[in-house]
C-alpha positions in Angstrom: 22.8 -121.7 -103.5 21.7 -124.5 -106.1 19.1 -123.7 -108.3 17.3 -127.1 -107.9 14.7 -126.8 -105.1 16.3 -129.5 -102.1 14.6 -132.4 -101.3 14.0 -133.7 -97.4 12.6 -136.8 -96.3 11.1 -137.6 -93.1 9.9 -140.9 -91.9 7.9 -141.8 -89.3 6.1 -141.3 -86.0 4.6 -137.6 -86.0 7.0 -136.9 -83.4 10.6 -138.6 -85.4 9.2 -136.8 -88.6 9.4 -133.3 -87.1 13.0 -133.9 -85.2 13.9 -134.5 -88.8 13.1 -131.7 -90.5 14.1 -129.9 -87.6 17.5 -131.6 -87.2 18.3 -131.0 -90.9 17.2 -127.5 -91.3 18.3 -126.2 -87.6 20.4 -122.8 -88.5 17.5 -122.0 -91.7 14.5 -122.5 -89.1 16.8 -120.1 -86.4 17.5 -117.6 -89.4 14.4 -118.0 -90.6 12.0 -117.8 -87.5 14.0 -115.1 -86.0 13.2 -112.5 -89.1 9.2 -114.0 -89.1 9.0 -113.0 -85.4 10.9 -109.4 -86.0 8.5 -108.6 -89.1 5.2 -109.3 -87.0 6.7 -107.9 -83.8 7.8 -104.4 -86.0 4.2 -104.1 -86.2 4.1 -103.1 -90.3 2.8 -106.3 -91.4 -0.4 -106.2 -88.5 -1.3 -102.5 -88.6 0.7 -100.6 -86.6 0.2 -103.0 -84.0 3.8 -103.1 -81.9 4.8 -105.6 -78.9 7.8 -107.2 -78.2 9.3 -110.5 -79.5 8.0 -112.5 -76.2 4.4 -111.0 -76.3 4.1 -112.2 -79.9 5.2 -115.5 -79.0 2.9 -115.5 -76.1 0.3 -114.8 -78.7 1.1 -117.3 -81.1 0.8 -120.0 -78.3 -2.7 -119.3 -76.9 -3.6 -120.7 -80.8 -2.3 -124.1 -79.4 -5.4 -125.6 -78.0 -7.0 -124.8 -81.0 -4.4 -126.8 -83.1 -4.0 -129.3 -80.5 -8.1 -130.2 -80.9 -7.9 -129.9 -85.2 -4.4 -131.9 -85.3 -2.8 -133.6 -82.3 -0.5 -135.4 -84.6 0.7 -132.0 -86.5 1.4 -130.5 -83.0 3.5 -133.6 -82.4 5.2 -133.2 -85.5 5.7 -129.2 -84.4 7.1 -130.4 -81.0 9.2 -132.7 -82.6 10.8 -129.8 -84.6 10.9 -128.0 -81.4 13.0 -130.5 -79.2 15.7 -130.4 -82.3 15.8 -126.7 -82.7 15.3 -125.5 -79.7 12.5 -123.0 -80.2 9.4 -122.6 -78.2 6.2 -123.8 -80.0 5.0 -120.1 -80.7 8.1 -119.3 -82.6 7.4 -122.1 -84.9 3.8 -121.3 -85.0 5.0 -117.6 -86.3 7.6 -118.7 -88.8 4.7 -121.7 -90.0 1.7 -119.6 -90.2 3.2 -115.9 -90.2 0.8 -114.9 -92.6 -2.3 -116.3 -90.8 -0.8 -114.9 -87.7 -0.5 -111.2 -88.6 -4.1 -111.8 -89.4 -4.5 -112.6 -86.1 -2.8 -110.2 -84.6 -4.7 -107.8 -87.1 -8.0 -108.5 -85.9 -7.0 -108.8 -81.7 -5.6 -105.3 -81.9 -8.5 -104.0 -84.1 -10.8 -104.9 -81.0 -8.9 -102.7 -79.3 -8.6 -99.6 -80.9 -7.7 -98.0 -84.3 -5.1 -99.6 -86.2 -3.1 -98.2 -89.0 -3.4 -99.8 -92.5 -1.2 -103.4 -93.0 1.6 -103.8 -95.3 0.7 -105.6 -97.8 1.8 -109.2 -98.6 1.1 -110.5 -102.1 1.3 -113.8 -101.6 0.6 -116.4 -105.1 -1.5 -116.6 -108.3 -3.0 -119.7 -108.5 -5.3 -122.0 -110.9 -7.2 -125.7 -111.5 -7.2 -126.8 -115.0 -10.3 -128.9 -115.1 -9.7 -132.1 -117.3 -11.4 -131.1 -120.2 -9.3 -128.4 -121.3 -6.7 -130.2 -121.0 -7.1 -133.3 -122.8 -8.3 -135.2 -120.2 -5.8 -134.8 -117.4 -6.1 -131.6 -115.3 -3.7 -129.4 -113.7 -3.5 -127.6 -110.4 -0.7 -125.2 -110.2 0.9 -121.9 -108.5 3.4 -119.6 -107.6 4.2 -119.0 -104.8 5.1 -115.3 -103.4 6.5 -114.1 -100.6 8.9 -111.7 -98.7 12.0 -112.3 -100.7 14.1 -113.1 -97.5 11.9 -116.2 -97.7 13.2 -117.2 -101.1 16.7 -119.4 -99.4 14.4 -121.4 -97.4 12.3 -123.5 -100.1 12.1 -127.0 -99.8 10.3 -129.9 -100.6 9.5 -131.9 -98.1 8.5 -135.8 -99.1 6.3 -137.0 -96.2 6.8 -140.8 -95.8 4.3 -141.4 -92.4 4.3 -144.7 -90.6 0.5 -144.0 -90.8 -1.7 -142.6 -93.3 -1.0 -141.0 -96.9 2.3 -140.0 -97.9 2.7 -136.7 -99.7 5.2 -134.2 -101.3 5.2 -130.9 -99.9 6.4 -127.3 -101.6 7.2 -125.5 -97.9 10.0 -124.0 -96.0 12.2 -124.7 -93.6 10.0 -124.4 -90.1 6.9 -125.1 -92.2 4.7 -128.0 -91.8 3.2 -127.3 -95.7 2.0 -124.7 -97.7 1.9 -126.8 -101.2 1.3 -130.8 -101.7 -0.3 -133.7 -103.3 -0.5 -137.0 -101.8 -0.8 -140.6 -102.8 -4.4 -140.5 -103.0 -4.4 -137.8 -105.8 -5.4 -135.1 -103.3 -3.5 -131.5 -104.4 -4.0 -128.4 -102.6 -3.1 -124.7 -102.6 -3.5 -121.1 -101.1 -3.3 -117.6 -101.9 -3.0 -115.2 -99.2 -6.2 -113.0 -98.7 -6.1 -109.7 -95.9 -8.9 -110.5 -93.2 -10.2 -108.2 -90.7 -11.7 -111.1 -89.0 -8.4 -112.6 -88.0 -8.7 -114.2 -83.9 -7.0 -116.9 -82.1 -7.7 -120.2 -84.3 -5.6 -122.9 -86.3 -3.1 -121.8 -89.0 -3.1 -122.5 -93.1 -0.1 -125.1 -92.7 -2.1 -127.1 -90.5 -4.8 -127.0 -92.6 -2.7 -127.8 -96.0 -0.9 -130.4 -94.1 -4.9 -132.3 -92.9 -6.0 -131.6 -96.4 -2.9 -134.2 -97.8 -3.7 -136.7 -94.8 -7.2 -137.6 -96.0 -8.3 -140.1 -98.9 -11.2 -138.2 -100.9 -12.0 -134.9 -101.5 -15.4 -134.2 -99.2 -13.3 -135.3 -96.4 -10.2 -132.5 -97.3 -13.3 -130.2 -97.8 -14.3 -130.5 -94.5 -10.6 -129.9 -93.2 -11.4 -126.5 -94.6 -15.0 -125.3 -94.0 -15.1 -127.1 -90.2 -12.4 -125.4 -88.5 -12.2 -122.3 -86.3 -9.3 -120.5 -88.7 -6.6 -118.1 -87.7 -6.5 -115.7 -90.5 -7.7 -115.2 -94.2 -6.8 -117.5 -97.1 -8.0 -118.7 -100.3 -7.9 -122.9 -100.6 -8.0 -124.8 -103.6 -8.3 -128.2 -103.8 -8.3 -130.7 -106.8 -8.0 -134.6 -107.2 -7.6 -137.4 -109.5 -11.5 -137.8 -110.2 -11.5 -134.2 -111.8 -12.9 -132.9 -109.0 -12.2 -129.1 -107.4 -13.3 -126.3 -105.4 -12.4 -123.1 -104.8 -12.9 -121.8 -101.2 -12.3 -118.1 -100.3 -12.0 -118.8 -96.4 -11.9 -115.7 -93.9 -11.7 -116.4 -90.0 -15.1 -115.9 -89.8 -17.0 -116.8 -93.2 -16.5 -119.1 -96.6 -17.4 -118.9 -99.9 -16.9 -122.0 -101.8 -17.3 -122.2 -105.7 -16.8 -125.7 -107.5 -15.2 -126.7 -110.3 -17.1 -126.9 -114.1 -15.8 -126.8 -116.8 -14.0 -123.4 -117.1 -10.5 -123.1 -115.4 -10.5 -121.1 -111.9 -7.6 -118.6 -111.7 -7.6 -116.5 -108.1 -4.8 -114.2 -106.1 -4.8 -112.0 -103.4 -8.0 -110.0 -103.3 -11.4 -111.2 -102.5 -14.2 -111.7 -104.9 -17.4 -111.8 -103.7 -19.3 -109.7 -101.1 -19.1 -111.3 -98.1 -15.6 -112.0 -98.1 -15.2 -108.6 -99.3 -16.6 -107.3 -96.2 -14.2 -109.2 -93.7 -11.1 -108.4 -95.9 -9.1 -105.1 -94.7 -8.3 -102.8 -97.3 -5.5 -103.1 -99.2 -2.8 -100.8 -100.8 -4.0 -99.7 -104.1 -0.8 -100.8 -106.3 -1.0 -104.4 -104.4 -4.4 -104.6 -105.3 -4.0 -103.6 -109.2 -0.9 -106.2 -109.1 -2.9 -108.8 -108.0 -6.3 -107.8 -110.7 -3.9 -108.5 -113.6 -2.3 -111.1 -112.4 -5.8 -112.7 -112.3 -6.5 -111.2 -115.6 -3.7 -112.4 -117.3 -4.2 -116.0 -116.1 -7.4 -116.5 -116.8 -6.8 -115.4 -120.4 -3.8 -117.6 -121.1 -5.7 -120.8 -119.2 -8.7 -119.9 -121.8 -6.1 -121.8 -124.8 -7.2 -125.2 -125.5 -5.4 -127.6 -124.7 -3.6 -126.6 -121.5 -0.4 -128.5 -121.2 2.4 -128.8 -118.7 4.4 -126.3 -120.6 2.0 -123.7 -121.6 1.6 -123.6 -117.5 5.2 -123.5 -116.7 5.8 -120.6 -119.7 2.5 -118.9 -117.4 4.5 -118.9 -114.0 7.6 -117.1 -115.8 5.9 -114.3 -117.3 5.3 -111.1 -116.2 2.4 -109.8 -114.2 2.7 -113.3 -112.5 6.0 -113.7 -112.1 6.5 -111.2 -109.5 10.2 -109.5 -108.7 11.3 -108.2 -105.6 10.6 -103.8 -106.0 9.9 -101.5 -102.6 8.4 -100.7 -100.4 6.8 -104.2 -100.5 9.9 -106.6 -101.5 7.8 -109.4 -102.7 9.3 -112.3 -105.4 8.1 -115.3 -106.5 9.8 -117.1 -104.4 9.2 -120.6 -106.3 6.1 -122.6 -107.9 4.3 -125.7 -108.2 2.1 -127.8 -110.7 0.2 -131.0 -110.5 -1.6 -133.5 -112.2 -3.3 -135.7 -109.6 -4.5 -138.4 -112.1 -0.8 -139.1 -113.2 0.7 -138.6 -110.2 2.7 -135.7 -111.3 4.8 -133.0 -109.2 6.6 -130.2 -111.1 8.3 -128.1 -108.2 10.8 -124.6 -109.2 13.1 -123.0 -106.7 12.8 -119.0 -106.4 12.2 -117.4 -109.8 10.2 -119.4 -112.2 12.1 -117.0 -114.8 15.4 -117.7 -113.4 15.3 -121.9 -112.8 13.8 -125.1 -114.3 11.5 -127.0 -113.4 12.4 -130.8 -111.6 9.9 -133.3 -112.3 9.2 -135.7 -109.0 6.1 -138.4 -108.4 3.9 -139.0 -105.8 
């Protein structure tokens, strides 16, 4: 493979933008969706909880109506990608939002009996740079960790809609976003959090993929905090104003903390009380890995100034740039870092300590 991260375009109707990416990317979304359902099917990932490939995919589409009322357009994108590869919606709902969807299936099994303790994904450290401390021109930025299977199917995706805001998008193949800023100066993120809580409800790509559709940043708020979510994640948002939030969001329950002055840094574990409370527990090496990865960002994001480089030097460095060990197998799979006021995109395939940086705009 190249070590630049590939670039796809897609134009269009909802509908021509998802035959697209679907045409271009049919054997990786195949490959790709075909491991995603596996993993959840084997049961590890969702506690125990076994059923066959068709079940799961059964599952995965009773979540359509909810994604259907939050994002018609996004489903006609999905179906788009369908009718090009092939694949029923659910499948592409797994491989999409496989890490809401364990959630999911998580918290449907728990209601039914005892469940054995999850696998543990570590998935991202993540931080806003609040203009200030960084001489007047702040940074959102993350890796982004994963199952190192997933590593050969990072893209970029550069949304160009007949309608609405475009938007570059840090995703793979199958996905409809995970990463982005859009021409408004909109940027938004995740980390993967464990919930308890998980039910039938609308997935993170859907939600990251809203959040880059809207023009201000109460409005991509509010594509957060007023849906009915799948699974656990933690959202950050920041724009060109300066403005940012923080938003640990469980199926169930939000915390939201805004941006000041100080730098927000956040992984995988939950940080308050009443997130802690819907989170299950997790595996105590995956939750020391992912204390000093906060630990070690928020002491390098407490130099003055932060700059481009000090960040990118951040995502190659040990604890945050994570390598692929057992039992779990997870890498940094590649990274992202924006500047909304300048328009800015810095993408990395796989390994932030292993490839450069590409510069793009929005």
């Amino acid at each position: 493979m190249s070590n630049k991260i590939r670039v796809t375009t897609i134009t269009g109707s909802p509908y021509d933008r998802g035959f697209q990416h679907g045409k271009q990317w049919h054997d990786a979304i195949h490959h790709y969706a075909k491991d995603r359902v596996e993993l959840v099917a084997g049961g590890q990932w969702s506690g125990g909880f076994k059923k066959s490939r068709a079940d799961m995919i059964e599952l995965a589409e009773k979540t359509l109506p909810h994604h259907e009322a939050y994002a018609p357009d996004l489903v006609e994108e999905m179906r788009g990608m369908a009718a090009a590869t092939g694949l029923r919606m659910g499948e592409l709902i797994i491989v999409s939002g496989f890490t809401d969807f364990i959630d999911t299936v998580y918290g449907v099994s728990k209601r039914k009996g005892a469940l054995e303790p999850a696998l543990t994904i570590d998935d991202c450290t993540s931080f806003i740079v609040p203009d200030s401390a960084a001489d007047g021109a702040g940074f959102f930025g993350q890796t982004w960790d994963m199952h190192d299977t997933a590593t050969e199917f990072v893209i970029l995706l550069d949304v160009q809609p007949d309608e609405g805001a475009s938007s570059l998008v840090f995703t793979t193949t199958g996905c409809l976003g995970q990463i982005g800023m859009n021409e408004h100066g909109i940027a938004v993120g995740i980390n993967n959090l464990l919930g308890a809580d998980g039910g039938i409800g609308v997935t993170w790509p859907f939600v990251v993929r809203k959040v880059l559709q809207q023009d201000n940043i109460d409005d991509a708020l509010k594509c957060i905090t007023d849906v009915e979510l799948a699974g656990a994640h933690n959202y950050l948002l920041f724009d060109k104003t300066g403005r940012g939030y923080n938003i640990e969001a469980m199926s169930t329950h939000q915390h939201i903390v805004e941006l000041d002055e100080t730098p927000i840094s956040h992984t995988n574990h939950c940080l308050v009380p009443e997130t802690i409370a819907l989170a299950q527990e997790r595996h105590p090496d995956s939750q020391k890995s992912s204390e000093k990865r906060l630990q070690s960002a928020d002491d390098q994001l407490a130099q003055r100034p932060v700059t481009i480089d000090m960040l990118q030097e951040m995502t190659r460095q040990a604890p945050i740039c994570t390598t692929s060990k057992p039992p779990f197998h997870i890498e940094s799979c590649g990274a992202a870092i924006m500047r909304p006021k300048t328009g800015e995109f810095w993408a990395v395939w796989g390994l932030p300590n292993e490839n450069e940086y590409q510069q793009f705009s929005v």
